[in-house]
PDB file as gemmi writes it, atoms N, CA and C in Angstrom:
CRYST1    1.000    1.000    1.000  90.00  90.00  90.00 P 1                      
ATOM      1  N   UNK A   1      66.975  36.681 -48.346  1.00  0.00           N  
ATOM      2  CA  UNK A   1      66.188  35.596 -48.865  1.00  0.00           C  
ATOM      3  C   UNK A   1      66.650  34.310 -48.186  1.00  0.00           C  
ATOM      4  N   UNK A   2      66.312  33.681 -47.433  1.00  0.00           N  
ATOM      5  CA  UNK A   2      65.669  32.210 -46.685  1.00  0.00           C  
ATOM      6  C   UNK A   2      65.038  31.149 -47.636  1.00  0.00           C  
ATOM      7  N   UNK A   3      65.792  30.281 -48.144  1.00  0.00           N  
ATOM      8  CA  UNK A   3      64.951  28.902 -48.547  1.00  0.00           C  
ATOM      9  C   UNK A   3      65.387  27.760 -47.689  1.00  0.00           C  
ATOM     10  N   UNK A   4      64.511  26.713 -47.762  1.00  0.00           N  
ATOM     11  CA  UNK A   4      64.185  25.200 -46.808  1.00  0.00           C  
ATOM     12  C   UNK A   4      64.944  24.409 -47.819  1.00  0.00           C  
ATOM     13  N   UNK A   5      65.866  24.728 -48.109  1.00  0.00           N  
ATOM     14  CA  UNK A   5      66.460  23.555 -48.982  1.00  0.00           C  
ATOM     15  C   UNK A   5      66.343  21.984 -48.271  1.00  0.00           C  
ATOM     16  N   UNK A   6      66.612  21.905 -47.128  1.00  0.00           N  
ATOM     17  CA  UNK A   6      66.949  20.746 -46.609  1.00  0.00           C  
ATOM     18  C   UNK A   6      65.203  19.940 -46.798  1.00  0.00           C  
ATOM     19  N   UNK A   7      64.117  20.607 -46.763  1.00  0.00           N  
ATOM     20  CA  UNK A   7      62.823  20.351 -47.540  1.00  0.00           C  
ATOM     21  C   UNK A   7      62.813  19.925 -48.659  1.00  0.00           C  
ATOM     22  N   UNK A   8      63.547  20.797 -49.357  1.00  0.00           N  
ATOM     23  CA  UNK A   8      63.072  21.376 -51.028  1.00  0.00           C  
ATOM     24  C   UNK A   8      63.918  20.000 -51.187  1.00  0.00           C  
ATOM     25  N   UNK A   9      64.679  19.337 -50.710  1.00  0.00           N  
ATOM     26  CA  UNK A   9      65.875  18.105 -51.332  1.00  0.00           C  
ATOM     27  C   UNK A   9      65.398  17.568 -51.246  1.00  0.00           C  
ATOM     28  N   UNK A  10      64.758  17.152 -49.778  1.00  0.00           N  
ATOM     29  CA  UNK A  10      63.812  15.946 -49.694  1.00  0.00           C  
ATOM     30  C   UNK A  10      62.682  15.788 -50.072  1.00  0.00           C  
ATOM     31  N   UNK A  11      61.868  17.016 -50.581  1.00  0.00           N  
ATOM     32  CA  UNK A  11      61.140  16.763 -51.885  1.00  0.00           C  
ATOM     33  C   UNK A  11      61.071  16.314 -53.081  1.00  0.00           C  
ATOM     34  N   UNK A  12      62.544  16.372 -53.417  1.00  0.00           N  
ATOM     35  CA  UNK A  12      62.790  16.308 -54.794  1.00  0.00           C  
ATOM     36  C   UNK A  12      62.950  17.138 -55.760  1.00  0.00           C  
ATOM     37  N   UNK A  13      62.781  18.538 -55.182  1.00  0.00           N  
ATOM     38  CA  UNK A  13      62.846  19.946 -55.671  1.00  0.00           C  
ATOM     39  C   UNK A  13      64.386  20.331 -56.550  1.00  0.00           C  
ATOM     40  N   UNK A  14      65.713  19.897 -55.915  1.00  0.00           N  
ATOM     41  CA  UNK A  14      66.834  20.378 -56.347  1.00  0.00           C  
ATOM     42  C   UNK A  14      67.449  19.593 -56.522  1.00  0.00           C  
ATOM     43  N   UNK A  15      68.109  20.435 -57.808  1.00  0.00           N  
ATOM     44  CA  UNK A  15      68.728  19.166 -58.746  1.00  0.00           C  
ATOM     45  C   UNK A  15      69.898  20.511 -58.887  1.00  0.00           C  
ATOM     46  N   UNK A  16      71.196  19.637 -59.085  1.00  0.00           N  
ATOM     47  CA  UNK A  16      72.384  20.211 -58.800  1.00  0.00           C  
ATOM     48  C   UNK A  16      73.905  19.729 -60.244  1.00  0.00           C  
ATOM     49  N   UNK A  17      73.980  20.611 -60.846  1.00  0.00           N  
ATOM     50  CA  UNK A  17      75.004  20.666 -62.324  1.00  0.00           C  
ATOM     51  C   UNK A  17      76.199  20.893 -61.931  1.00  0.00           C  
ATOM     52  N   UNK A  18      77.081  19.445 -62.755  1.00  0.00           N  
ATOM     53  CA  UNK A  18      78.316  19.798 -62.178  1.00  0.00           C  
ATOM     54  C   UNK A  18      79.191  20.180 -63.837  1.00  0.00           C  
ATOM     55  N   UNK A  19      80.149  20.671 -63.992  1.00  0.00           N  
ATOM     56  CA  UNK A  19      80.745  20.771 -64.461  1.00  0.00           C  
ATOM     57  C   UNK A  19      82.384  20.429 -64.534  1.00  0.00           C  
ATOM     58  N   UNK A  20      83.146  19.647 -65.579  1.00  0.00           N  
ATOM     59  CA  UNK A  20      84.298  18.842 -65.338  1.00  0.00           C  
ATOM     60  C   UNK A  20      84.162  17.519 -64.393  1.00  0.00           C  
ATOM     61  N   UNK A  21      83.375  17.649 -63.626  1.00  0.00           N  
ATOM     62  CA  UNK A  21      82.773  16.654 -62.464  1.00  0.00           C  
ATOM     63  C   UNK A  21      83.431  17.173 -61.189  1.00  0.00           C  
ATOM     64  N   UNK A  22      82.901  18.518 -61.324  1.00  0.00           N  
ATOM     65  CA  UNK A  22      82.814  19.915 -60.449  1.00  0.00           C  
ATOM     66  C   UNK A  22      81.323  20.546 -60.073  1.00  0.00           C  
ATOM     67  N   UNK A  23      80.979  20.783 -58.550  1.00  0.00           N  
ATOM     68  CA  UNK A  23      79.564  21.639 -58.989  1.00  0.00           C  
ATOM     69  C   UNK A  23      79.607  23.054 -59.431  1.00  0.00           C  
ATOM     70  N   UNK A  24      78.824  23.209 -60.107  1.00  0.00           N  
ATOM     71  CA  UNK A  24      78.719  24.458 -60.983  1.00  0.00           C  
ATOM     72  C   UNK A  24      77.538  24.933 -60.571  1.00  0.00           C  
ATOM     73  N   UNK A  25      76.348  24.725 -60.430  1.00  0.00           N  
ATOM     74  CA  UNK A  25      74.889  25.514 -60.086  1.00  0.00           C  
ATOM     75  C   UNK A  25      73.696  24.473 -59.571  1.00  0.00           C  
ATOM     76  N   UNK A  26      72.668  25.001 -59.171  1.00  0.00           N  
ATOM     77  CA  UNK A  26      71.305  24.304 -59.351  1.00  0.00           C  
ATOM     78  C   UNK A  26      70.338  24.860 -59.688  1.00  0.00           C  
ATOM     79  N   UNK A  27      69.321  23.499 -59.364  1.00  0.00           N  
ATOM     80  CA  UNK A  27      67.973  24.830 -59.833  1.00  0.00           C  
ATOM     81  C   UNK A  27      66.799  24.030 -58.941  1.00  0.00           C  
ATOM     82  N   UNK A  28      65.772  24.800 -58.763  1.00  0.00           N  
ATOM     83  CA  UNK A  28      64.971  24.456 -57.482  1.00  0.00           C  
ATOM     84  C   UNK A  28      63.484  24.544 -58.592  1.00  0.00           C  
ATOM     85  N   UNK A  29      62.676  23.382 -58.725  1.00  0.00           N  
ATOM     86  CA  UNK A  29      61.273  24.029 -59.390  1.00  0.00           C  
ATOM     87  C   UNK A  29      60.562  22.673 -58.603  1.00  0.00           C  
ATOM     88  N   UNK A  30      59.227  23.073 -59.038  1.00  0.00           N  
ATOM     89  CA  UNK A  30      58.191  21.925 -58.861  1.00  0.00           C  
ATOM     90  C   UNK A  30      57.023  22.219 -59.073  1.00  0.00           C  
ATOM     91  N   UNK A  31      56.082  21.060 -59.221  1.00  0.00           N  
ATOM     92  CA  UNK A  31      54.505  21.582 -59.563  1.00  0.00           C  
ATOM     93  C   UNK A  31      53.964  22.220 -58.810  1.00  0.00           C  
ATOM     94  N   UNK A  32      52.937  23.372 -59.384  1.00  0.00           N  
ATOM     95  CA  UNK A  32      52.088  23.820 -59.041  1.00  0.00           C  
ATOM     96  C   UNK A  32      51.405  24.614 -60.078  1.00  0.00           C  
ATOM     97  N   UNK A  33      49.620  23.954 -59.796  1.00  0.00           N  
ATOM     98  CA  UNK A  33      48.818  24.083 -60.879  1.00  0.00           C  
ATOM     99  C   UNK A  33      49.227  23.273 -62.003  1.00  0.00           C  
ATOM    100  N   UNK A  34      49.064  23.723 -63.115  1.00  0.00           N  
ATOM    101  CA  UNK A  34      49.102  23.346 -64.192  1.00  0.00           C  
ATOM    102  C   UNK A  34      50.360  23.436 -65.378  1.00  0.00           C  
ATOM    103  N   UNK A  35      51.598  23.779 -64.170  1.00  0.00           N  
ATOM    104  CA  UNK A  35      52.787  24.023 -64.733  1.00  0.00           C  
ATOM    105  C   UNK A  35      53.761  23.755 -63.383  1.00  0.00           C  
ATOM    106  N   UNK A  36      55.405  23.169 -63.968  1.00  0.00           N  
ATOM    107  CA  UNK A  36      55.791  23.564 -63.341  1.00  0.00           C  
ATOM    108  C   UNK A  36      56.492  24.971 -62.991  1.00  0.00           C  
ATOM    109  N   UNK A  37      56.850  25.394 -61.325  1.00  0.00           N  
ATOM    110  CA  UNK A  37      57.241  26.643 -61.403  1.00  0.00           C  
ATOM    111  C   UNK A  37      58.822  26.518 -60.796  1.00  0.00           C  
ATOM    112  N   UNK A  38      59.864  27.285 -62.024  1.00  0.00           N  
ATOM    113  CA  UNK A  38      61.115  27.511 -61.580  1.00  0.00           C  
ATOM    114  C   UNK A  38      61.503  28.288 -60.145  1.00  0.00           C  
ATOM    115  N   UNK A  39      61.370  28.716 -59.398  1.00  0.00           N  
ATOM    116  CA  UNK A  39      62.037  28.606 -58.031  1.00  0.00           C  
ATOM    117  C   UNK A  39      63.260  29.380 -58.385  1.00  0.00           C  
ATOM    118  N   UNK A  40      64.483  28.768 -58.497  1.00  0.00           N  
ATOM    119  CA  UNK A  40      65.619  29.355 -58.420  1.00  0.00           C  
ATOM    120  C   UNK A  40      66.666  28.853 -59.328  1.00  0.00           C  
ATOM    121  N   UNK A  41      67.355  29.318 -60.143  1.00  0.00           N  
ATOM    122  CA  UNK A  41      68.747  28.665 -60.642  1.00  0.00           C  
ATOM    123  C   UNK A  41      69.833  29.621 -60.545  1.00  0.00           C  
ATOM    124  N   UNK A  42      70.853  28.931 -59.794  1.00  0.00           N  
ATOM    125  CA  UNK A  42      72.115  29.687 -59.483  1.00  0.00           C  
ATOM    126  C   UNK A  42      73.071  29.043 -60.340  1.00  0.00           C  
ATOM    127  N   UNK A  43      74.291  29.576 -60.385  1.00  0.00           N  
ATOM    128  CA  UNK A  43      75.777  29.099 -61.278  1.00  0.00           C  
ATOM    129  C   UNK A  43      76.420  29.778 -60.673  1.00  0.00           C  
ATOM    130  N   UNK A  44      77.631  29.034 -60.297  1.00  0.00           N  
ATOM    131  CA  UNK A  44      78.757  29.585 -59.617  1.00  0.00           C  
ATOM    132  C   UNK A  44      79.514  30.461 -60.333  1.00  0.00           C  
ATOM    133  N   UNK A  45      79.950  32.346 -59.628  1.00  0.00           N  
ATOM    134  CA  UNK A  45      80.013  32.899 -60.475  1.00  0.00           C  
ATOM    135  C   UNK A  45      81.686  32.274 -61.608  1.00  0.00           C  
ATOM    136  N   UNK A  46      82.776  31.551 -61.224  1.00  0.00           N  
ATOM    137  CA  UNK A  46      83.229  30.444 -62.026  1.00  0.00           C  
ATOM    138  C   UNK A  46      83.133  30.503 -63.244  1.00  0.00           C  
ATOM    139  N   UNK A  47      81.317  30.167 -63.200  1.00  0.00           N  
ATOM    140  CA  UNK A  47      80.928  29.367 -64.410  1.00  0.00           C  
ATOM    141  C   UNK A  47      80.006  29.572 -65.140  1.00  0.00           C  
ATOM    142  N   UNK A  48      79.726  31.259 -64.535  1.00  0.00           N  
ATOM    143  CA  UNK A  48      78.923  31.690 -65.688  1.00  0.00           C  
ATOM    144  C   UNK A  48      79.326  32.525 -67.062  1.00  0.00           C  
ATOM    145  N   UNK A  49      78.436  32.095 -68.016  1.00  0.00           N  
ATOM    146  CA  UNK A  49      78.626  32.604 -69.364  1.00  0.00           C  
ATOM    147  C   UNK A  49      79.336  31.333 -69.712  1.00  0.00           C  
ATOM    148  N   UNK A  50      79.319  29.895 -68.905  1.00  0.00           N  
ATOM    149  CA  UNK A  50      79.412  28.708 -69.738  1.00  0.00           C  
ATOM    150  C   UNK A  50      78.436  27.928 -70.407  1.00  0.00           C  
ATOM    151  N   UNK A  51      77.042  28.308 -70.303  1.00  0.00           N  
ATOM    152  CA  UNK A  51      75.699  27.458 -70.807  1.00  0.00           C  
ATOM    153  C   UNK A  51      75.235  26.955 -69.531  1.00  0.00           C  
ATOM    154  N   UNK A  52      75.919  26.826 -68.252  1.00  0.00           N  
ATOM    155  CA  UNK A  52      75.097  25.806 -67.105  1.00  0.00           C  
ATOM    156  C   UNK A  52      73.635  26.236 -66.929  1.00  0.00           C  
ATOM    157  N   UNK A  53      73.228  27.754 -66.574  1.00  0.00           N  
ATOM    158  CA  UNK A  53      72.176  28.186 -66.205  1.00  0.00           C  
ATOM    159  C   UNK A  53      71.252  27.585 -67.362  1.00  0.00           C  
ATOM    160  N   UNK A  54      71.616  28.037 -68.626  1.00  0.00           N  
ATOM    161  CA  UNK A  54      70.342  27.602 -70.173  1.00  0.00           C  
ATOM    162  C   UNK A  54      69.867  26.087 -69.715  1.00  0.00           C  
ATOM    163  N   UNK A  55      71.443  25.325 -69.562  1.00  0.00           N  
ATOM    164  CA  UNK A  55      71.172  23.522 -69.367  1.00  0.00           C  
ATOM    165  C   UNK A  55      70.022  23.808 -68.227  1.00  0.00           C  
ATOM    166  N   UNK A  56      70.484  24.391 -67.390  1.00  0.00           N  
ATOM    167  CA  UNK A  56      69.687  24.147 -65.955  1.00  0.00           C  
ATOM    168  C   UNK A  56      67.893  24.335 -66.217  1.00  0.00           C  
ATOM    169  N   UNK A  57      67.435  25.624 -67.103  1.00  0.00           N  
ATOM    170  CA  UNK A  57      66.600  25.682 -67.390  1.00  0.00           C  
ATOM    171  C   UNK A  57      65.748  24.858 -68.354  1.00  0.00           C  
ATOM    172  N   UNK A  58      66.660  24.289 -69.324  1.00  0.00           N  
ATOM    173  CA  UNK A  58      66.061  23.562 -70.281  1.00  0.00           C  
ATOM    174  C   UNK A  58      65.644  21.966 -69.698  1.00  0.00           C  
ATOM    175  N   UNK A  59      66.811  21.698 -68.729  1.00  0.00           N  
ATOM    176  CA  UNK A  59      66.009  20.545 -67.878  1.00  0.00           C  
ATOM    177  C   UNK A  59      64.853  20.883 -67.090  1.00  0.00           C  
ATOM    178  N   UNK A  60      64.599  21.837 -66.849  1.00  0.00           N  
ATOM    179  CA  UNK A  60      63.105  21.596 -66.259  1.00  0.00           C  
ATOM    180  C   UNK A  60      61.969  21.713 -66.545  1.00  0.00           C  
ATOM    181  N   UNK A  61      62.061  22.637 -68.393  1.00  0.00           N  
ATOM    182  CA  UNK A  61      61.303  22.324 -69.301  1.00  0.00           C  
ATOM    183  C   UNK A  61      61.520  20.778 -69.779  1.00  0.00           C  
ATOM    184  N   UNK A  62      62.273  19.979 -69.859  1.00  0.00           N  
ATOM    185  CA  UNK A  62      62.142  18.862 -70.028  1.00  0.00           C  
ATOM    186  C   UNK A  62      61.455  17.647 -69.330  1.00  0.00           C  
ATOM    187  N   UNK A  63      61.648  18.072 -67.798  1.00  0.00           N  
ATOM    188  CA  UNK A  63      60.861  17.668 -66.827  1.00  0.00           C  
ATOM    189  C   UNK A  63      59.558  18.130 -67.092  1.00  0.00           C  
ATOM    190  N   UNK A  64      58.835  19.151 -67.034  1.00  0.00           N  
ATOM    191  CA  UNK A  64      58.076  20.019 -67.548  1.00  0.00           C  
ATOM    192  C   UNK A  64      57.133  19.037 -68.884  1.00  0.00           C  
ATOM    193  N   UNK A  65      57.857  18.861 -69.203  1.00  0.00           N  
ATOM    194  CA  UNK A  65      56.987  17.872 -70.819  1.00  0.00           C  
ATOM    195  C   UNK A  65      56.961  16.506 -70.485  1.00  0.00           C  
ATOM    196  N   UNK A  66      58.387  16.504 -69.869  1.00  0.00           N  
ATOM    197  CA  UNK A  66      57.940  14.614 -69.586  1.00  0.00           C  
ATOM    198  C   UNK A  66      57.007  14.276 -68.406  1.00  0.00           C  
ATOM    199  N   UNK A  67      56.499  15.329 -67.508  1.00  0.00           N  
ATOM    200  CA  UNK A  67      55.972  14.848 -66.429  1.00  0.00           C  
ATOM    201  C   UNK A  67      54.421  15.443 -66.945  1.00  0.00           C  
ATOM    202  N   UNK A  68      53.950  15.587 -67.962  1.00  0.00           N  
ATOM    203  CA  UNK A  68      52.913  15.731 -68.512  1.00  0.00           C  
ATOM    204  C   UNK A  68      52.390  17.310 -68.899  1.00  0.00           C  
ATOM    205  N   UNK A  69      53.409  18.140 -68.051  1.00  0.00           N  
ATOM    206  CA  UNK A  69      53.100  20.024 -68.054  1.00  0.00           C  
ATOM    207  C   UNK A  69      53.247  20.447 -69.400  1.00  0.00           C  
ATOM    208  N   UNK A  70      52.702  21.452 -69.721  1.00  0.00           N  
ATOM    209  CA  UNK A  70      52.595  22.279 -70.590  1.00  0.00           C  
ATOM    210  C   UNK A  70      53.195  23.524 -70.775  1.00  0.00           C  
ATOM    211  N   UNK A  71      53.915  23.859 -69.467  1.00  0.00           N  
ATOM    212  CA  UNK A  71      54.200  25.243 -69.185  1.00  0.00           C  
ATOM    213  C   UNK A  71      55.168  25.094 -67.886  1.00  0.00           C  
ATOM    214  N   UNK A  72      55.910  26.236 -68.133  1.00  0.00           N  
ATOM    215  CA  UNK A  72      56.861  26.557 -67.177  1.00  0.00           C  
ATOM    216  C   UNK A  72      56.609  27.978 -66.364  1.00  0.00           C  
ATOM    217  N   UNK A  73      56.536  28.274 -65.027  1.00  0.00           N  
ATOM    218  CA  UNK A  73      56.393  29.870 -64.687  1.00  0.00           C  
ATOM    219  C   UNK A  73      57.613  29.890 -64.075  1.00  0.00           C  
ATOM    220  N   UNK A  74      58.059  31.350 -63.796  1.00  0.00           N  
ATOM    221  CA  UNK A  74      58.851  31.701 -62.908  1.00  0.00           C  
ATOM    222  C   UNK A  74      58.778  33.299 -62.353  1.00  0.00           C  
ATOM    223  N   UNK A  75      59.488  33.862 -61.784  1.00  0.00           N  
ATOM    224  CA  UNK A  75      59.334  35.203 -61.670  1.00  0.00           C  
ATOM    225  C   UNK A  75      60.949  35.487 -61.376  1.00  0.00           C  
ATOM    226  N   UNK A  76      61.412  36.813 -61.355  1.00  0.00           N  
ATOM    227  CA  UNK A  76      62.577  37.252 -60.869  1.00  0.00           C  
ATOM    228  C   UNK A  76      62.372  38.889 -60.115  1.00  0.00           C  
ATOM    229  N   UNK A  77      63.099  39.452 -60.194  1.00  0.00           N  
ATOM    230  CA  UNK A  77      63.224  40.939 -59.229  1.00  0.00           C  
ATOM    231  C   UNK A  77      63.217  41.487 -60.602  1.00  0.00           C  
ATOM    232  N   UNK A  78      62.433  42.568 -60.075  1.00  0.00           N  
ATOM    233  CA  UNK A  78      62.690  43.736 -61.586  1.00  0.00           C  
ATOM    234  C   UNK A  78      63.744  44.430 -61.869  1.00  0.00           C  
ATOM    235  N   UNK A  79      64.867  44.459 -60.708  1.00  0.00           N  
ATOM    236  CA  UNK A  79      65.394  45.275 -61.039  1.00  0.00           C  
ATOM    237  C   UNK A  79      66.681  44.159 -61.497  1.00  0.00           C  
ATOM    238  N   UNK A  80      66.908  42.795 -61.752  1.00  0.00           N  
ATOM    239  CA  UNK A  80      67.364  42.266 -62.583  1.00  0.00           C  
ATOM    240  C   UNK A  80      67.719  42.382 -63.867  1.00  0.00           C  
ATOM    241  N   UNK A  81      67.693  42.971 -64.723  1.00  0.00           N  
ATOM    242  CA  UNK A  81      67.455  43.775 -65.443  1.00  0.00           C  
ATOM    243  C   UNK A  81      68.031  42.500 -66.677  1.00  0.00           C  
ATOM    244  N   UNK A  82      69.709  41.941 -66.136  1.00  0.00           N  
ATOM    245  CA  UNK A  82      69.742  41.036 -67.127  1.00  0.00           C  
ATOM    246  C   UNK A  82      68.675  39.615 -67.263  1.00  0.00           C  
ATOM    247  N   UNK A  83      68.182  39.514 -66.403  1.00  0.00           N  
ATOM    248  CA  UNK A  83      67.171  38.236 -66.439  1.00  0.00           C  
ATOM    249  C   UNK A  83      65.834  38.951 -66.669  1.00  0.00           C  
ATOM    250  N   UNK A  84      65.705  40.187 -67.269  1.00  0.00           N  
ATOM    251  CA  UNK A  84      64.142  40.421 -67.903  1.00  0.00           C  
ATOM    252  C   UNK A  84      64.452  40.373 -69.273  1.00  0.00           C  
ATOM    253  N   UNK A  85      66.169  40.637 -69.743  1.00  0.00           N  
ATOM    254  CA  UNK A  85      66.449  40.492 -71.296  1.00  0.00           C  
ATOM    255  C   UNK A  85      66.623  39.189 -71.806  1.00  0.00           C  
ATOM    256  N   UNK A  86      67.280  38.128 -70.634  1.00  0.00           N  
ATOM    257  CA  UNK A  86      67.441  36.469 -71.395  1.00  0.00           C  
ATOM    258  C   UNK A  86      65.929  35.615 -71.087  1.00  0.00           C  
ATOM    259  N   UNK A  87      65.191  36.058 -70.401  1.00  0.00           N  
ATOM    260  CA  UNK A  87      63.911  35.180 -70.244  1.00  0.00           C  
ATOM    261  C   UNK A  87      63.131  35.043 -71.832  1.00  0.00           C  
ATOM    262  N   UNK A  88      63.093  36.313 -72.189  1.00  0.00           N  
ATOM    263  CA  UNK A  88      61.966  36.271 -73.433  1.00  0.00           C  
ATOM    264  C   UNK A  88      63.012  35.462 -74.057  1.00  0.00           C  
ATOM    265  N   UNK A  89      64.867  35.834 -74.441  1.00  0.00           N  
ATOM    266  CA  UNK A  89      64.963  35.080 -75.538  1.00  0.00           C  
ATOM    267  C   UNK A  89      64.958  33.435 -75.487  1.00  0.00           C  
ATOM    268  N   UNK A  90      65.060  33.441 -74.308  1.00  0.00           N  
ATOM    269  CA  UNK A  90      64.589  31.347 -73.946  1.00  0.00           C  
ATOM    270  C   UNK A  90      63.319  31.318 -73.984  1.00  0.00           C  
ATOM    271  N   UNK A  91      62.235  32.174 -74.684  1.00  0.00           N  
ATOM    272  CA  UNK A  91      61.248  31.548 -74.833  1.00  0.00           C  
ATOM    273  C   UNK A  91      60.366  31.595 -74.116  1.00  0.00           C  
ATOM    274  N   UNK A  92      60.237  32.443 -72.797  1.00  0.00           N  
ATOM    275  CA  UNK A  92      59.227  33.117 -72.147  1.00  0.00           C  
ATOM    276  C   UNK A  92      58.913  34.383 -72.154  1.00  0.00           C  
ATOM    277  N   UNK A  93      57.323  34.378 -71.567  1.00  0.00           N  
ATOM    278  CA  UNK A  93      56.496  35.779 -71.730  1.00  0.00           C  
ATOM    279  C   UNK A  93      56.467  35.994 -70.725  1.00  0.00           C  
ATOM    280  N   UNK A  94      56.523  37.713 -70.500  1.00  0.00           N  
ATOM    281  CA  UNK A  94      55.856  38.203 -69.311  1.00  0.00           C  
ATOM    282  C   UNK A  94      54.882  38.609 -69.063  1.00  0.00           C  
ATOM    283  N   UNK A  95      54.142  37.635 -68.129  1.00  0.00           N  
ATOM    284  CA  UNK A  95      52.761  38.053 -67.965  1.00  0.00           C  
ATOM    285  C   UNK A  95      51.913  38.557 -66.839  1.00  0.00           C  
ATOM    286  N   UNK A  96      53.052  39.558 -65.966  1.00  0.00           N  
ATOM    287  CA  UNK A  96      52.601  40.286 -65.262  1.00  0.00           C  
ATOM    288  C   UNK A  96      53.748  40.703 -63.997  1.00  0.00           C  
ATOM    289  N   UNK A  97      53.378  41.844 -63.682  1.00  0.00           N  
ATOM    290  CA  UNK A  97      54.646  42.495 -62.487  1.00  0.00           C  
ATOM    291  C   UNK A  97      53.260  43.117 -61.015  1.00  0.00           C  
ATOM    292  N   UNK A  98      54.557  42.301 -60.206  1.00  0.00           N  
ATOM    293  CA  UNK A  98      53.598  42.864 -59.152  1.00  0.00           C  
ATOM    294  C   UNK A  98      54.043  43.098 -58.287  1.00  0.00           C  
ATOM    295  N   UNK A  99      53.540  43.633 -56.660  1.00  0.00           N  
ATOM    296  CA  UNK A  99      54.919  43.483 -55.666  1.00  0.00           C  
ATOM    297  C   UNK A  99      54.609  42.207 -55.151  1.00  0.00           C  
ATOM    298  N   UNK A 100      55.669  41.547 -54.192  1.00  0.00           N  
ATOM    299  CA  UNK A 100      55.336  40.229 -53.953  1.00  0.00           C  
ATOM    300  C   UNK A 100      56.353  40.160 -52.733  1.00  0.00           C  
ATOM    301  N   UNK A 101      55.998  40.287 -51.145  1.00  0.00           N  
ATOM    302  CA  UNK A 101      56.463  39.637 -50.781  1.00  0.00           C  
ATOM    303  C   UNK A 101      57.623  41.193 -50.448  1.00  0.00           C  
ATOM    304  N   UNK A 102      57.481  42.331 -50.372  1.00  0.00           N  
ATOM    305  CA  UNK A 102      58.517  43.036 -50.410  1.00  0.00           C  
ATOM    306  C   UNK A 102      59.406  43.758 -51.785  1.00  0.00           C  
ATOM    307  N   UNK A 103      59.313  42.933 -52.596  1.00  0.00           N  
ATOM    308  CA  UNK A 103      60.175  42.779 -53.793  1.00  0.00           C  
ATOM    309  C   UNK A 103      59.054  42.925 -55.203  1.00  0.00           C  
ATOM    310  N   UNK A 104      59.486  44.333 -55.858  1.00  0.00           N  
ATOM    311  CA  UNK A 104      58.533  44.402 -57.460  1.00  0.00           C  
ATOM    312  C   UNK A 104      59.196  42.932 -57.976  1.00  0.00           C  
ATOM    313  N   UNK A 105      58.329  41.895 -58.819  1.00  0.00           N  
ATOM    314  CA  UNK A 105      58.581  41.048 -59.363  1.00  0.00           C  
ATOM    315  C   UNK A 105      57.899  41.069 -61.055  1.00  0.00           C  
ATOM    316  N   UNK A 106      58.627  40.401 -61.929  1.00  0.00           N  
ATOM    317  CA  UNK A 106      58.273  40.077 -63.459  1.00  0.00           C  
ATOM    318  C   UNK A 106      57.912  38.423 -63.147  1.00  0.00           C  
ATOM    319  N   UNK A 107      56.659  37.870 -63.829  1.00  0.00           N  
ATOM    320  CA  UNK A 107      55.878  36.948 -63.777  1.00  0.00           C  
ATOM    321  C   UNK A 107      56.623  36.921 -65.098  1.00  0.00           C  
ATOM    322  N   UNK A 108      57.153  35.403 -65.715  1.00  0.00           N  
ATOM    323  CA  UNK A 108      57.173  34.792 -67.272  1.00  0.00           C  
ATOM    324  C   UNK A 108      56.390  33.293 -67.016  1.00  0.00           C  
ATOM    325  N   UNK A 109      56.103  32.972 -67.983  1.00  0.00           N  
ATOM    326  CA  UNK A 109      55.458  31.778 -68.627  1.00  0.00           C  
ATOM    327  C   UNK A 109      56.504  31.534 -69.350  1.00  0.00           C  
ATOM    328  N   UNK A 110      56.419  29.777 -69.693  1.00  0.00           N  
ATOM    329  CA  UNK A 110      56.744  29.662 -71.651  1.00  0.00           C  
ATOM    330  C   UNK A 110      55.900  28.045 -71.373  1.00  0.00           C  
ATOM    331  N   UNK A 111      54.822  28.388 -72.619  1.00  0.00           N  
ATOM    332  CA  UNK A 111      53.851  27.081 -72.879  1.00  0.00           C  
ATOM    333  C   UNK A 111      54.429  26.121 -74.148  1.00  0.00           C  
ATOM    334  N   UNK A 112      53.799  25.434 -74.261  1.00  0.00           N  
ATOM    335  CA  UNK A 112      54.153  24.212 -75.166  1.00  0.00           C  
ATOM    336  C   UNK A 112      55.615  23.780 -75.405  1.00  0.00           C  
ATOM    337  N   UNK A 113      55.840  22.873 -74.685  1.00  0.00           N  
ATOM    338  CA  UNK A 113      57.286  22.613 -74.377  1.00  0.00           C  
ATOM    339  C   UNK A 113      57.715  21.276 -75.115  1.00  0.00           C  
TER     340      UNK A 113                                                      
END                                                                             
């Protein structure tokens, strides 16, 4: 997997969590359509199972509401298996699996933010 970060920054796409005033993770989303769509959130493995990833997500549902959206999408790999069990409990649906790109993927939503 290949991303344009050096794009995606100068878009405005990635936003980066530090922890202690340490980096700990980011997360990559932006509009499209009528929601924004999550992209990517990493956490250094460090620092996971500290809350960074939830923070990471919940800011972009926050972005997400303050920038007028209604909805958040994202997708992951199916065979993720732990990110098809924490998506629903933060509050997203899955609303569809497909291949994409090489890779079976799980489609989630979560509306009214």
């Amino acid at each position: 997997m290949r991303a344009e970060f050096r794009t995606q920054i100068d878009l405005g796409y990635v936003f980066v969590a530090n922890l202690n005033a340490r980096f700990a993770g980011y997360v990559v989303f932006y509009p499209e359509g009528d929601h924004l769509h999550l992209e990517n959130v990493a956490v250094l493995p460090t620092h996971t199972g500290k809350g960074v990833g939830s923070a990471l997500i919940r800011f972009v549902e926050l972005c997400a509401s303050s920038q007028g959206y209604s909805a958040v999408e994202l997708y992951t790999n199916e065979a993720m298996t732990e990110n098809l069990r924490m998506y629903p409990r933060l509050g997203y649906a899955e609303i569809r699996r497909a291949e994409q790109d090489g890779f079976e993927r799980v489609f989630f939503r979560k509306d009214d933010l």
